[in-house]
C-alpha positions in Angstrom: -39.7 -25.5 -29.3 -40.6 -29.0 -29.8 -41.2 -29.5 -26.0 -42.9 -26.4 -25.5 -45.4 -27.7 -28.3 -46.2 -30.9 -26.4 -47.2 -29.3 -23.1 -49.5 -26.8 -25.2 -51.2 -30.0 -26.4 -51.2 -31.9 -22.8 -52.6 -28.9 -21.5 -55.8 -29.2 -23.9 -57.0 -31.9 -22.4 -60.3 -31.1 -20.5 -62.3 -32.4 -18.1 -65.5 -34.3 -19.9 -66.4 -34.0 -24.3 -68.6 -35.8 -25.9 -66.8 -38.4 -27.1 -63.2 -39.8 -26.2 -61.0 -41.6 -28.9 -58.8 -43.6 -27.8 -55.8 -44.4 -30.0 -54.4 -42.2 -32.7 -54.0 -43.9 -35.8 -55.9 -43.7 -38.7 -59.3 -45.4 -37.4 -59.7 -43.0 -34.1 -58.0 -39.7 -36.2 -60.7 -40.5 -38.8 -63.9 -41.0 -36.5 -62.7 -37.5 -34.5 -62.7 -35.9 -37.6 -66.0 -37.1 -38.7 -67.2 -35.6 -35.1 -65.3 -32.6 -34.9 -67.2 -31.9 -38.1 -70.3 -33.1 -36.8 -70.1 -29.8 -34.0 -69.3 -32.8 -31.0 -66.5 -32.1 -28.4 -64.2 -34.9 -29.1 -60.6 -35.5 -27.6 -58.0 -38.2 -29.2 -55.9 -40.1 -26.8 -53.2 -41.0 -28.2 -50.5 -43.5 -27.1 -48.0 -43.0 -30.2 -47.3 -46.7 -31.0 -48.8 -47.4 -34.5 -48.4 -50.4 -36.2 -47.1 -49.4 -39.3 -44.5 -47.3 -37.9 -42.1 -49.1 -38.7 -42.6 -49.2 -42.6 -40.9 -46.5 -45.2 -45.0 -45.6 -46.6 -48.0 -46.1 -46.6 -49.1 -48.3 -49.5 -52.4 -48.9 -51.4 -53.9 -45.8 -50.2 -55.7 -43.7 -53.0 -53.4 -40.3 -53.7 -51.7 -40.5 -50.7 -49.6 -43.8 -51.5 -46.3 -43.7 -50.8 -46.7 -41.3 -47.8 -44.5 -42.2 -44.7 -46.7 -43.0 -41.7 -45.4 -40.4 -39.4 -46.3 -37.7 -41.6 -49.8 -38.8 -42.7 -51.1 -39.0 -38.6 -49.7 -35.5 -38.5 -51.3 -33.9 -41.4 -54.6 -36.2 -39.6 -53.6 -34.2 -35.9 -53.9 -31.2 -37.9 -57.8 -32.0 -40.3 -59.1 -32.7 -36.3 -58.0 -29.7 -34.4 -58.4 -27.3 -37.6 -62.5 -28.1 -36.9 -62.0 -27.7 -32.7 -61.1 -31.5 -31.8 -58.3 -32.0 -29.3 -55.1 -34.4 -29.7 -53.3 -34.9 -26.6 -50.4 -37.7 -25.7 -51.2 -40.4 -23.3 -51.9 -43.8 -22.3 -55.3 -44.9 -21.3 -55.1 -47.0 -18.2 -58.7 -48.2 -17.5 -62.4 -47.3 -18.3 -65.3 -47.2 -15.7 -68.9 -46.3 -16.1 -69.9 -43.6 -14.7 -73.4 -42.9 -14.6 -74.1 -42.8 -18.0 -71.1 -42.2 -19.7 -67.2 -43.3 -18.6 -64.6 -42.3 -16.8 -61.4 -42.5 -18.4 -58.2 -42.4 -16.6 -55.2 -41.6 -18.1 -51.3 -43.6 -16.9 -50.0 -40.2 -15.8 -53.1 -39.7 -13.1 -55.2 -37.7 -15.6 -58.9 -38.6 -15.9 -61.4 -37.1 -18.8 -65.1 -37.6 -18.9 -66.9 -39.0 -22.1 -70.5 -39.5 -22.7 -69.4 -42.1 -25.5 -66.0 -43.7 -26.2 -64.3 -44.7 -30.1 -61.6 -47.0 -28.9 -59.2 -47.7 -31.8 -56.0 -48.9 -30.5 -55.1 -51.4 -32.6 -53.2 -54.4 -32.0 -49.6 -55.7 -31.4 -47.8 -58.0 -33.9 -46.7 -61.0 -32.1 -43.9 -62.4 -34.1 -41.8 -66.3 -33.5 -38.6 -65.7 -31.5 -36.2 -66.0 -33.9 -33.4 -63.8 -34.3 -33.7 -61.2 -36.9 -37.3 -60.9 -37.5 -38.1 -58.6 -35.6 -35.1 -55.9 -36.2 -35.7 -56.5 -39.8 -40.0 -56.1 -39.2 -41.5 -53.8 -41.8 -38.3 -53.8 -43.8 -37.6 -56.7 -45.7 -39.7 -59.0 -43.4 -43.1 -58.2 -44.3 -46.6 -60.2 -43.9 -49.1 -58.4 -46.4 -48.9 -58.5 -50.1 -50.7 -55.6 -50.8 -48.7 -53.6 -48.4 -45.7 -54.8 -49.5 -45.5 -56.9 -52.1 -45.0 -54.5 -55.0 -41.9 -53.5 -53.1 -40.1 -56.6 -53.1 -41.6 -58.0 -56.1 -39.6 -61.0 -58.7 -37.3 -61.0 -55.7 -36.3 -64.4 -53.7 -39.0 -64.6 -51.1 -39.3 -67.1 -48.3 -42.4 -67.9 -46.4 -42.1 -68.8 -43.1 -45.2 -71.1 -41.5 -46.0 -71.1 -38.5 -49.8 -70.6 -38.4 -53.1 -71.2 -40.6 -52.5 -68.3 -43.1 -49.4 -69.4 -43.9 -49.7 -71.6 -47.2 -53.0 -68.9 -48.0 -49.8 -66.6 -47.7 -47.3 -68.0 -50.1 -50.0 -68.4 -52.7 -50.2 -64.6 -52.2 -46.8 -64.2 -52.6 -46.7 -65.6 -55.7 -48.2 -63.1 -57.4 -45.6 -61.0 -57.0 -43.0 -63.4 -57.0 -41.8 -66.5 -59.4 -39.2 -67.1 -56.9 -41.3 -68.5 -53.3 -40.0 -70.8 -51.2 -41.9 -72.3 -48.5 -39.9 -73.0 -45.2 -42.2 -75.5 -43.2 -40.7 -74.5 -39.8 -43.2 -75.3 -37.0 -46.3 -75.7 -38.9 -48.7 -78.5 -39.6 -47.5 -81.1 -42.4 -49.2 -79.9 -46.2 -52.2 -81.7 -47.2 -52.2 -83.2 -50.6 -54.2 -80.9 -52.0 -51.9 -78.3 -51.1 -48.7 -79.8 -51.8 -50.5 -79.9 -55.4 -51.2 -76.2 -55.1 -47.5 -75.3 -54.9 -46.1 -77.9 -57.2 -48.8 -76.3 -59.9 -47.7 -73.0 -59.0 -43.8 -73.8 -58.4 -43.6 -73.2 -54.9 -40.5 -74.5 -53.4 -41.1 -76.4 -49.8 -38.1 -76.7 -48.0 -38.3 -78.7 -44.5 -37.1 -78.3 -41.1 -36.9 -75.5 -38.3 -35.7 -72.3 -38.9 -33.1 -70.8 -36.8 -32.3 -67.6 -38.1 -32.3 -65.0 -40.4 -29.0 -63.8 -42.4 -28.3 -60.5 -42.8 -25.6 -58.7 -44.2 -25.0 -54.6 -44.6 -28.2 -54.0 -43.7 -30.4 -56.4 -45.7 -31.2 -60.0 -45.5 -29.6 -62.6 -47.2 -31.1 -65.9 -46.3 -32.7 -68.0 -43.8 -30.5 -70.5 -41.8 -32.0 -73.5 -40.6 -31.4 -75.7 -37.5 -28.5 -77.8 -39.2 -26.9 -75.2 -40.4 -28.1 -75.3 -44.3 -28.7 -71.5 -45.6 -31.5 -70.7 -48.4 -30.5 -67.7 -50.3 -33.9 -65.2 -49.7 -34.2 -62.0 -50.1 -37.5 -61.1 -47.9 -39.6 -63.1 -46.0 -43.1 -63.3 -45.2 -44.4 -64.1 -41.6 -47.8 -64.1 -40.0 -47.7 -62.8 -37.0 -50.1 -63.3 -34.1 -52.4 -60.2 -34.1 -53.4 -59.4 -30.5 -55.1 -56.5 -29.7 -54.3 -54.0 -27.4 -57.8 -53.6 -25.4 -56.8 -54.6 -21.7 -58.2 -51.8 -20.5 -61.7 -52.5 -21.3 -62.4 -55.6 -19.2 -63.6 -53.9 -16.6 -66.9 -52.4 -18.7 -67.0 -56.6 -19.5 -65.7 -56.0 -23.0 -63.2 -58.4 -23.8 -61.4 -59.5 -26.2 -62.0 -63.2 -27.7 -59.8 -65.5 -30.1 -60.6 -64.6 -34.0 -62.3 -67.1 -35.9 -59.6 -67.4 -38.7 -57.0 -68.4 -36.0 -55.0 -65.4 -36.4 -55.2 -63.5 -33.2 -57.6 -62.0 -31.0 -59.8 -59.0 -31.8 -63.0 -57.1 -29.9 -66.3 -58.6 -31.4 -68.4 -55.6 -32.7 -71.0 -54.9 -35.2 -70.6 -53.9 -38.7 -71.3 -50.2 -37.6 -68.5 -50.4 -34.4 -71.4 -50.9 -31.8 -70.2 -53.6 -29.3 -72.3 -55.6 -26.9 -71.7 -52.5 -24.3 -73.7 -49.2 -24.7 -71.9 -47.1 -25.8 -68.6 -48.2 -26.5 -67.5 -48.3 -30.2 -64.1 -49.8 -31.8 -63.3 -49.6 -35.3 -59.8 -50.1 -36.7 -57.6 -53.2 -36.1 -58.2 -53.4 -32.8 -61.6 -55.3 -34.6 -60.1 -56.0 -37.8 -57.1 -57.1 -37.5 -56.9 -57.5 -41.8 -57.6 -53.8 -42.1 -54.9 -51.7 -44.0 -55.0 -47.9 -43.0 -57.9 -46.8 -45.8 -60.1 -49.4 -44.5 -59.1 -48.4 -41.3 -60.0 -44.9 -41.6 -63.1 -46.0 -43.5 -64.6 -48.0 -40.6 -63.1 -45.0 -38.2 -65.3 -42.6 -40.2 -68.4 -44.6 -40.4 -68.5 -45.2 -36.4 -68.3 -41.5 -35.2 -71.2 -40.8 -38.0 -72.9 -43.9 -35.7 -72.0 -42.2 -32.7 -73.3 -39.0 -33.4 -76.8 -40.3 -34.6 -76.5 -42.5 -31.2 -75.8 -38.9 -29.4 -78.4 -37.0 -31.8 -81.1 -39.8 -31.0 -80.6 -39.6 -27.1 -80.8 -35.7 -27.3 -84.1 -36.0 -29.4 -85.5 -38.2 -26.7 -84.3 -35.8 -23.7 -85.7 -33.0 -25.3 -89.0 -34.2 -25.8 -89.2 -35.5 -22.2 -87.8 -32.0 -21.0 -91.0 -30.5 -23.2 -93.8 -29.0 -20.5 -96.9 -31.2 -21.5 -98.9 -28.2 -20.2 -98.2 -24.7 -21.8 -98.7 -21.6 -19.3 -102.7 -21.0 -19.5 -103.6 -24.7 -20.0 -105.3 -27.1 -17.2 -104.8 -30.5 -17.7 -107.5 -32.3 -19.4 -109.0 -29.5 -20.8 -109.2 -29.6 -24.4 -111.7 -28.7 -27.2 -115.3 -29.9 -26.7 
């Protein structure tokens, strides 16, 4: 039944729309919906790799907090195509102009026609190579506070450095926690004025490399360093590199650059979505890489309301060209004396 399901979708996918989405999380599912609304033929490409899949819920996000991520996309599948939007599986390879909208072409040989495009395909966490943080990613690993700190609040939390926002990080932390340690790992030496920061606030800083995580029955139990010495923690906070998945883009000349804070990279755009090619939109984390899902959603939103006005403004101006300056009857130049 399942199966059967899947092909019905596939097979929605037409030739050209209005607009193509690319990326099926909560940015591009919110900016179809916004455009399915608006009366525009829109189509959501979606890839199926979000990045909170591999959280319990969906925190911080007003009356639906709580809600596992798999079935929050699905009820958003189901607000597009209840107003005529399509949501089909897929993997979008590359974009090319064409005339003047884009060819989109598809991994499994498919190509679809858009006279705009709403990428929103987020980015991929990049996380150090040691063992255990990434089987344990989204569990008891975490890197947000407001995603995740209530959950493993006044437990034993360890922050692992190994960037810029990782002392901004354990001062996070210790909101939720009286118990923080800091584990210096790979990063830069603590100024002064941050050493005083964690002393005032009584954050532990334990040095050396970290080799390891422990974990035992299914949750973790410390972090093992190089020489063997094991720190009791019960989560631990990483930041990961945030790199965004936009490969595909580079040949329109939209690419993606380093992020200013030193966290990643992202795709530069406007406050509205608008990047520095016509007609191309992002919104999401694939530009943000600190947006949760409603701020996701909310910038998702607000770009296919752009891109309609964008679409609305172009068909004002083609209409008025199409307009005969001459009605049947008239000469040209004659007019009232």
């Amino acid at each position: 039944m399942v199966v059967v399901e899947v092909v019905m979708v596939a097979e929605q996918l037409g030739n050209s729309y209005d607009v193509v989405v690319v990326g099926g999380g909560a940015a591009g599912l919110s900016g179809a919906l916004m455009l399915a609304r608006a009366r525009r033929s829109v189509v959501v490409v979606d890839a199926g790799e979000p990045r909170n899949a591999p959280a319990d819920a969906v925190h911080g996000l007003l009356a639906l907090d709580g809600t596992a991520p798999a079935d929050l996309l699905e009820r958003g599948r189901a607000d597009v195509r209840r107003y005529g939007g399509h949501v089909v599986p897929g993997r979008v390879d590359a974009v090319a102009r064409e005339g003047d909208g884009f060819a989109v072409a598809l991994a499994d040989g498919r190509t679809v026609r858009a006279r705009r495009l709403l990428v929103t395909t987020g980015l991929v966490d990049e996380l150090p190579g040691i063992p255990g943080l990434r089987e344990r990613w989204g569990i008891d690993v975490v890197h947000c506070p407001y995603c995740h700190g209530w959950e493993i609040r006044d437990r034993a939390i360890g922050v692992l450095a190994v960037g810029p926002m990782s002392v901004h990080q354990a001062l996070l932390f210790r909101q939720w926690s009286a118990d923080v340690t800091y584990f210096s790992h790979t990063a830069q030496p603590l100024t002064d004025e941050q050493s005083e920061q964690f002393a005032a606030r009584g954050i532990c800083v334990v040095d050396g490399e970290v080799a390891a995580l422990e974990v035992e029955e299914d949750r973790l139990t410390g972090v093992r360093l190089a020489d063997g010495t094991v720190f009791g923690r019960e989560a631990v906070a990483v930041s990961s590199r945030m790199v965004a998945r936009a490969g595909f883009l580079a040949d329109l000349g939209l690419r993606t650059e380093e992020h200013p804070m030193g966290v990643g990279t992202y795709v530069p755009a406007e406050p509205t979505g608008r990047t520095s090619v016509s007609g191309v939109w992002v919104a999401g984390n694939v530009t943000d890489p600190a947006a949760q899902v409603g701020s996701s959603a909310a910038a998702g939103a607000g770009a296919g309301a752009q891109i309609n006005m964008d679409l609305v403004t172009e068909e004002t101006r083609l209409a008025v060209e199409a307009r005969d300056p001459f009605p049947a009857g008239a000469e040209a130049g004659a007019g009232p004396r």
